[in-house]
C-alpha positions in Angstrom: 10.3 20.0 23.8 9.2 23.4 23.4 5.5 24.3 25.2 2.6 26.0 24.5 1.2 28.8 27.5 -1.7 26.6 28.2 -3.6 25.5 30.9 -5.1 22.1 31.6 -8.9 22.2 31.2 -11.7 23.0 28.8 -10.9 22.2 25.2 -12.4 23.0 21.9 -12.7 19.5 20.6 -12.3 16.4 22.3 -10.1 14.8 19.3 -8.4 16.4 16.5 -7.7 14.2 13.0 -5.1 15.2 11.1 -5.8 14.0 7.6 -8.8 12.9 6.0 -7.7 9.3 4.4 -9.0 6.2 5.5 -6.9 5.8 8.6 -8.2 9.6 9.5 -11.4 8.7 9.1 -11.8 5.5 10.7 -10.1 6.9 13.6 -12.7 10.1 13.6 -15.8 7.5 13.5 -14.7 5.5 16.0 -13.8 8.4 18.4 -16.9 9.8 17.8 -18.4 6.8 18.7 -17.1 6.4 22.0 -18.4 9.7 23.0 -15.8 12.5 21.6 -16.3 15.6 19.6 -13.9 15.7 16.5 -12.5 17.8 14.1 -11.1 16.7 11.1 -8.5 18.6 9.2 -7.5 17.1 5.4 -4.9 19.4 3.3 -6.3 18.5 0.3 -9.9 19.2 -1.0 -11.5 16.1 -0.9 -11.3 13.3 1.3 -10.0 10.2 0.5 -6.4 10.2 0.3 -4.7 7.1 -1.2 -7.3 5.1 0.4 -9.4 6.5 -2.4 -7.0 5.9 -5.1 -6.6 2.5 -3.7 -8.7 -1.2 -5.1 -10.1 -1.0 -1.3 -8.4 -4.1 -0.1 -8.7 -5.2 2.9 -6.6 -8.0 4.7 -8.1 -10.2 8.0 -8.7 -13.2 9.3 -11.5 -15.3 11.1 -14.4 -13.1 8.7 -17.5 -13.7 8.1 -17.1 -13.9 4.5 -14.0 -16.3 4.6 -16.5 -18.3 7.2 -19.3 -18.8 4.2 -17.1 -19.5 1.7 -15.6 -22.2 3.8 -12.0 -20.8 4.4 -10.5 -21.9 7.9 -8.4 -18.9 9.1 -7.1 -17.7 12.6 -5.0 -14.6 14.2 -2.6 -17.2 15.0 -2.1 -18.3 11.1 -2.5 -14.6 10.1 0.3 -13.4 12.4 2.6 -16.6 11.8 2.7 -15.4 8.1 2.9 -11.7 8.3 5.9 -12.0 11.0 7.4 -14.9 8.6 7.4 -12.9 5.3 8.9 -9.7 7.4 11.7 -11.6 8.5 10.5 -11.1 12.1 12.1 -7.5 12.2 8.6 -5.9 13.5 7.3 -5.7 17.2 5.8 -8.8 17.4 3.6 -7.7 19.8 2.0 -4.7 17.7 1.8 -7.0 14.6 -0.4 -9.2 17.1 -2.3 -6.7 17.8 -3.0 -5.8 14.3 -3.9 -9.2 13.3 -6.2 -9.6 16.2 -8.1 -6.1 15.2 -7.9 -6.6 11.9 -10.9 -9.0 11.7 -13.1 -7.1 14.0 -12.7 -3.4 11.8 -13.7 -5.5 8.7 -17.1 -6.7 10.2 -17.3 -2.8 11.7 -16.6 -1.5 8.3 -19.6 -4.3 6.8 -22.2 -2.9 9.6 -21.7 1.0 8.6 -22.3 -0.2 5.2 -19.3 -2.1 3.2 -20.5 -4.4 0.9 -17.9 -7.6 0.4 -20.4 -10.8 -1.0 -19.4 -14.0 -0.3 -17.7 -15.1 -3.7 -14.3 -15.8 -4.9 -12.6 -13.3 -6.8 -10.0 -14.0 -9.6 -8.6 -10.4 -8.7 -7.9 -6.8 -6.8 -10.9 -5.4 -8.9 -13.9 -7.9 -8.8 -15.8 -8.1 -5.3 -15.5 -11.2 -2.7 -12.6 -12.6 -1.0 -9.2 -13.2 -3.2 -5.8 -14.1 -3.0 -4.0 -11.0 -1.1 -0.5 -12.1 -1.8 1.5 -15.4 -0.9 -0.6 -16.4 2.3 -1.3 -19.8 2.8 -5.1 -19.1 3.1 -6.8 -16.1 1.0 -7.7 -12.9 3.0 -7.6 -10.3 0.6 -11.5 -8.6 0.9 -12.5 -7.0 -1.9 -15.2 -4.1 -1.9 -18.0 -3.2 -4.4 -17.0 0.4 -5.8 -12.8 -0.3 -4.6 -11.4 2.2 -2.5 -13.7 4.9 -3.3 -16.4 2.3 -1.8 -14.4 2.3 1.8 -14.0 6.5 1.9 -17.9 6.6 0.6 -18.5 4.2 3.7 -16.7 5.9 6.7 -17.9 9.7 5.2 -21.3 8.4 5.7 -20.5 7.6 8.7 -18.4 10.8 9.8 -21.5 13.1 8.3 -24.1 10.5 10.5 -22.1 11.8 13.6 -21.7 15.3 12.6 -17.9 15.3 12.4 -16.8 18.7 10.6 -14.1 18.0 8.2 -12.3 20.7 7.5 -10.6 21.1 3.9 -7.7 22.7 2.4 -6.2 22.9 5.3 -2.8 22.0 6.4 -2.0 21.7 10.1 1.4 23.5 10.7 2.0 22.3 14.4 0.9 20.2 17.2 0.1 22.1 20.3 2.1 21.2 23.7 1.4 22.0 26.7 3.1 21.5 30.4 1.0 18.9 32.6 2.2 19.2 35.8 6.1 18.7 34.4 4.7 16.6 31.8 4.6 17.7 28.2 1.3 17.0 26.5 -0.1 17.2 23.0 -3.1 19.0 23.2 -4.2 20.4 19.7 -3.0 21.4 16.7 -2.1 24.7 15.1 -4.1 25.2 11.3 -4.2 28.7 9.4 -2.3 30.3 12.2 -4.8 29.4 14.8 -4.4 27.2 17.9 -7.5 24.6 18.4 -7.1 22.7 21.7 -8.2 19.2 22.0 -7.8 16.7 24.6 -5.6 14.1 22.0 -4.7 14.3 18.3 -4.2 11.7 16.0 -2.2 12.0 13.2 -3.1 10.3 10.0 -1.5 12.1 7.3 -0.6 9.1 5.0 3.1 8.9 4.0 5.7 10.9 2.6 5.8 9.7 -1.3 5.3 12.4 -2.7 7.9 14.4 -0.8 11.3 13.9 -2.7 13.5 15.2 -0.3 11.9 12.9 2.4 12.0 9.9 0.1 15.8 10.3 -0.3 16.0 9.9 3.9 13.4 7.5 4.7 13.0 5.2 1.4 16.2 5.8 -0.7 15.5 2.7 -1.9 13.1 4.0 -5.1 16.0 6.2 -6.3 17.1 3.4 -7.9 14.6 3.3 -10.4 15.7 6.7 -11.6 14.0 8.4 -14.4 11.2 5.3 -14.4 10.3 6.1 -11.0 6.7 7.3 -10.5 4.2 8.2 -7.4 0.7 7.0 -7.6 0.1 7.9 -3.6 -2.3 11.0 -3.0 -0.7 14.6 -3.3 -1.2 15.1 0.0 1.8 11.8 1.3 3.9 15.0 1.9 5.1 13.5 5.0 3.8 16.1 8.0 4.0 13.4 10.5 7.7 13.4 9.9 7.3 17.2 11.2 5.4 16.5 13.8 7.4 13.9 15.4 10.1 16.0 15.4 8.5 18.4 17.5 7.5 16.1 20.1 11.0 14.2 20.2 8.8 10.8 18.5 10.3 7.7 17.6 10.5 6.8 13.6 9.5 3.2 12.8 9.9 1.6 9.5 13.2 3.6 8.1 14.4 2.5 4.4 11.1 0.7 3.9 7.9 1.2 1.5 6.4 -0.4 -1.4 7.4 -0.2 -4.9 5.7 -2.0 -7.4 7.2 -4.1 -10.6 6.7 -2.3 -13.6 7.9 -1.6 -17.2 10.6 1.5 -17.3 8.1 3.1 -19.6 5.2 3.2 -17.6 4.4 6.3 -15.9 0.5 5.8 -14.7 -1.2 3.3 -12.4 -2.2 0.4 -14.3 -5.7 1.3 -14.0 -4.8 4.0 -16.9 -1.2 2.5 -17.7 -2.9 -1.1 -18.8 -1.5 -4.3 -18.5 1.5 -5.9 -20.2 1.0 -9.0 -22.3 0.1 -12.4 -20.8 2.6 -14.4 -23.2 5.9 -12.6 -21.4 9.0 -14.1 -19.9 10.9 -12.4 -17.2 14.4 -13.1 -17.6 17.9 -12.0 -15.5 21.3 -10.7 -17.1 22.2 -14.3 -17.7 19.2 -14.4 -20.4 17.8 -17.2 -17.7 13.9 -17.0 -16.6 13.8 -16.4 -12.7 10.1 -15.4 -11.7 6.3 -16.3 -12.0 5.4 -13.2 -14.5 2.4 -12.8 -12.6 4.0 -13.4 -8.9 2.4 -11.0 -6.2 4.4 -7.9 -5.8 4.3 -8.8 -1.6 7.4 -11.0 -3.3 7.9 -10.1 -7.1 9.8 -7.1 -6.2 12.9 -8.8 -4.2 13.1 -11.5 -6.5 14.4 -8.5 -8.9 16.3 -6.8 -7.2 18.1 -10.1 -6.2 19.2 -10.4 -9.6 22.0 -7.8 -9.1 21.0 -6.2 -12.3 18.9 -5.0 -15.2 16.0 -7.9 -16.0 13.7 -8.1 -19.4 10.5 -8.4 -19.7 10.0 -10.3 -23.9 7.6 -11.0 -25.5 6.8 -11.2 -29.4 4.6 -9.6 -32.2 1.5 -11.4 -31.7 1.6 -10.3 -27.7 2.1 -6.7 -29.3 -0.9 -6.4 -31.5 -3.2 -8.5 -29.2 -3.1 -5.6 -26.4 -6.1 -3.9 -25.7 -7.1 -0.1 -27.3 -7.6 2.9 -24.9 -4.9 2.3 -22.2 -1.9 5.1 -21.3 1.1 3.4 -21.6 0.1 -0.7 -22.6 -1.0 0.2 -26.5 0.4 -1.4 -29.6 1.1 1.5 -31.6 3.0 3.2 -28.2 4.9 0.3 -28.0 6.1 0.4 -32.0 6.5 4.2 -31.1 8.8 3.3 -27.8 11.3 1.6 -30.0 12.6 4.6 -31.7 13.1 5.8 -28.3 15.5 3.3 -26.7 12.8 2.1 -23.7 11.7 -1.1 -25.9 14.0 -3.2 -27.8 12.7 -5.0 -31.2 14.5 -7.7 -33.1 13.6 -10.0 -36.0 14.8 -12.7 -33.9 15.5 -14.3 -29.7 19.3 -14.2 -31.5 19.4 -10.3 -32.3 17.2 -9.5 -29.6 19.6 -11.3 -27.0 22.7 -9.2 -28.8 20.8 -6.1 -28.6 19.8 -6.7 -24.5 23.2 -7.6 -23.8 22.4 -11.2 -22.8 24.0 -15.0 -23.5 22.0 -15.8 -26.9 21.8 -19.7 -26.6 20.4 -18.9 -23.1 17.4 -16.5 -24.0 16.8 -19.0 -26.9 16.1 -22.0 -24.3 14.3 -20.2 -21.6 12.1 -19.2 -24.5 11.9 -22.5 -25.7 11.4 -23.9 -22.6 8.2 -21.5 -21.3 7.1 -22.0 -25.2 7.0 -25.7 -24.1 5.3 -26.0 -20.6 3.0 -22.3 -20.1 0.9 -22.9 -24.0 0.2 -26.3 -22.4 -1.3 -25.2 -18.9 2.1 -26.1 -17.1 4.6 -24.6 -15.4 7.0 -26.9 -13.7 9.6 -24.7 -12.7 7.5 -21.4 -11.3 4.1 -22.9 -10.6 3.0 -20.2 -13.0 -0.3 -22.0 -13.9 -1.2 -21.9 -10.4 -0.9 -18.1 -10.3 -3.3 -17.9 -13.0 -5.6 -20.4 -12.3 -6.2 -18.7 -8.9 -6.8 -15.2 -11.4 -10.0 -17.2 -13.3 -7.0 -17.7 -16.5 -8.6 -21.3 -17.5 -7.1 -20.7 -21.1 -3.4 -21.5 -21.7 -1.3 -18.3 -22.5 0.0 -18.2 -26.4 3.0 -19.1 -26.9 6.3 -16.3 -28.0 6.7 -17.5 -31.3 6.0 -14.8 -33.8 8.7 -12.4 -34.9 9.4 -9.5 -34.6 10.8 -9.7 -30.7 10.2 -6.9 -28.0 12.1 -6.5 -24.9 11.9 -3.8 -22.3 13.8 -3.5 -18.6 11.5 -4.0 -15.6 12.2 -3.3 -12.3 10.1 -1.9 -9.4 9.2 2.2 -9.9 5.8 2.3 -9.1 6.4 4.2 -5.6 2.8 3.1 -3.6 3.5 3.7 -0.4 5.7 4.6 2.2 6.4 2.6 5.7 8.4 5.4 7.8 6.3 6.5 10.2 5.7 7.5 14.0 6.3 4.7 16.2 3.2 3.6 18.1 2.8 0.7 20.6 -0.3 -1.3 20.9 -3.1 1.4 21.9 -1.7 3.3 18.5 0.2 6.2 21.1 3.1 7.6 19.4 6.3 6.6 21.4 9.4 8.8 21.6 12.9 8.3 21.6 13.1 6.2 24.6 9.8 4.3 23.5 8.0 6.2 25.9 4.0 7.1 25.1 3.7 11.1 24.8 0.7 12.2 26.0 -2.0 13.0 24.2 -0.9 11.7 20.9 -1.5 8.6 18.6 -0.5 7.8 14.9 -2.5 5.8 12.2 -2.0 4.8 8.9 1.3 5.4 6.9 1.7 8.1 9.4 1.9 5.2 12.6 4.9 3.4 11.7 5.4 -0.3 13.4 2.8 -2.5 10.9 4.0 -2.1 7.5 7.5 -3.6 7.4 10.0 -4.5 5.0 8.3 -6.9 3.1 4.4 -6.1 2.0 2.2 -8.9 2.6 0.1 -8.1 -0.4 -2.9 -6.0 -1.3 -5.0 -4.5 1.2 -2.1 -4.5 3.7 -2.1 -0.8 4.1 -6.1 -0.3 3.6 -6.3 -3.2 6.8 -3.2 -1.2 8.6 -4.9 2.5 8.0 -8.4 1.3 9.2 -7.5 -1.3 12.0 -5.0 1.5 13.5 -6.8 4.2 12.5 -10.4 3.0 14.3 -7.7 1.6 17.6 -6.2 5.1 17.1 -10.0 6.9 17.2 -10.9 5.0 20.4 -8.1 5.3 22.5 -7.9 9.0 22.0 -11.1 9.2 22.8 -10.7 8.1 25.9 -7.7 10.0 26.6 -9.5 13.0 26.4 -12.1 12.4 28.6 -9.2 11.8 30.9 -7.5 15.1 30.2 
């Protein structure tokens, strides 16, 4: 690699931080706690990133609210299940790691401030601990004020520790330097100007909103074609993909990212898009039911795609007019409106509606009949639905899909979250090159560290746990790298 005309010495700043999301700022806190000056550099021009956008879930084990509620957890269970659901395709080793931090940054993140009460909650937007995904014990953490809570937390902190954060700002290059034969990351190069530092951690969140980059490292969300859609922060332009490639860095996590289960007329987050109706059935080309409706989307997702084709989301008139006013995309009258355009299909009857979908009549008519005769009476014998929303706070039975007209409309995943290529780090967060060799000088958190986030997500808060777990490891370890340079 290419070198900067530097000499080993005096810097400007002990650590630089690329990127002011969570993993960025966690990893500038805990730097500075150890001792280092930071700077912080965010393109954008606010902090926050997607951590911001995010419901601020957090996944761990062994916490203190898990502990007062009763719940029994360990690393060992946590990292069983995280390497089980990813097929074992990660570094077990780093995944261990993780697991064994992850508990740890969540009591850091309650002493700077987080507030998490000790209650249960039915889901990703009411505070306490709920259900994350498919784990066999609940770990998912959820904070008062959601993500905006976490960034509102560590920018406390960063201002408490007089951490400049510089914004609008997009670094253009690392800086390299020869050590003794060695090449060595030692600062960055922002608005033309070269600021030396003694490490540099990059946390510049993924590449989602990139297009060219998604068609290399995730062409996965292509598929959804015109229903695809990018709810991760403007600035998941992928930079750390750039700044690998000058250093000669490993890329961990290629083809692999999160895409959420969605209607192909939704175009907004569900915060703005709504939800769809309770009283649906998901059903495959074969007109057959295959999935809990309300399955986590750490699994939800492959169980479409497995299908090998288009699936339908149907549900009737009653589910239509019962949605709620004031939401973007889930509104009666848009749904009446989507018909005339082809993305929702309406029928007088399961008959017609299975003709115009293109699937086996007599089969949509049964799986109807059946969920009619199980899900309206609390039961769901063949996809445990009930227990999905019993663990929500649903106590009510869902209405049955009875009333004419029909609706059906394709889902498949095209909510694009997050993306999972990203520099490969080992198990102090350094960035590894092609030979899996540490580079000096630099470390990798967040979307932009590559290694934790694999090809299946666990469920929420994985990525809020991976950017502040790695991103506070991240902090301290460069830290002490440059009190060593």
């Amino acid at each position: 690699m290419a070198t900067d005309n530097h000499t080993r010495g005096e810097h400007d700043y002990d650590v630089v931080v690329i990127g002011g999301g969570g993993a960025g700022l966690a990893a500038a806190v805990s730097a500075a706690e150890r001792g280092a000056s930071v700077i912080l550099f965010e393109s954008e021009g606010e902090l926050g990133g997607s951590t911001a956008l995010s419901a601020g879930l957090f996944t761990a084990a062994g916490t203190s609210v898990q502990k007062e509620l009763g719940v029994e957890d360990s690393v060992d269970r946590y990292f069983q299940h995280y390497m089980d659901l990813n097929q074992w395709l990660l570094k077990p080793g780093l995944v261990r790691r993780f697991c064994e931090l992850a508990g740890p940054t969540f009591e850091w993140m309650l002493e700077l401030g987080l507030e998490v009460p000790a209650q249960i909650s039915g889901n990703a937007h009411q505070p306490g601990l709920s259900r994350a995904g498919v784990e066999d014990v609940w770990r998912g953490h959820v904070p008062k004020d959601q993500g905006y809570g976490l960034v509102q937390v560590l920018d406390r902190a960063r201002k408490a520790h007089g951490i400049d954060a510089v914004l609008h700002t997009r670094v253009e290059r690392l800086l390299v330097v020869d050590d003794g034969g060695v090449s060595r990351v030692a600062g960055v190069v922002a608005d033309g100007v070269e600021l030396t530092a003694g490490a540099v951690v990059v946390a510049t969140g993924g590449l989602a909103q990139n297009p060219e980059l998604v068609e290399r490292w995730f062409p996965d969300a292509l598929r959804a074609g015109e229903s695809l859609f990018v709810v991760a922060a403007e600035g998941s332009r992928g930079d750390h993909i750039a700044y690998g490639a000058q250093v000669g860095a490993g890329i961990a996590g290629d083809g692999w990212g999160l895409m959420l289960p969605t209607a192909e007329f939704v175009r907004h987050h569900h915060w703005q898009a709504g939800f769809p109706p309770p009283s649906r059935v998901h059903v495959n080309g074969q007109g057959l039911r295959f999935m809990d409706e309300d399955a986590s989307y750490a699994v939800s997702g492959g169980l479409i795609d497995a299908q090998g084709g288009p699936t339908w989301m149907v549900f009737d008139e009653a589910a239509r007019v019962a949605l709620p006013d004031g939401y973007a995309d889930w509104d009666a009258e848009r749904v009446t409106a989507l018909v005339d355009t082809g993305q929702v299909t309406r029928a007088d009857d399961l008959v017609s509606l299975a003709a115009a979908i293109g699937v086996p009549a007599d089969h949509l008519v049964a799986t109807v009949e059946r969920w009619n005769d199980q899900l309206p009476h609390g039961s769901d014998i063949d996809f445990q639905r009930d227990r999905t929303l019993a663990a929500k706070g649903v106590t009510a039975p869902l209405a049955p899909i009875a009333a004419a007209p029909f609706y059906a409309t394709c889902v498949l995943p095209a909510e694009l979250v997050c993306t999972h290529a990203g520099l490969e780090i080992d198990t102090s967060a350094s960035v590894l090159d092609h030979g899996a060799r540490p580079i000096p000088g630099l470390f990798a958190a967040g979307e932009a560290g590559g290694g934790v986030l694999g090809n299946r997500y666990v469920g929420g808060g994985n990525a809020i746990a991976n950017a502040l777990t790695i991103g506070r490891l991240a902090g301290q370890n460069a830290a002490a790298a440059a009190i060593r340079a």
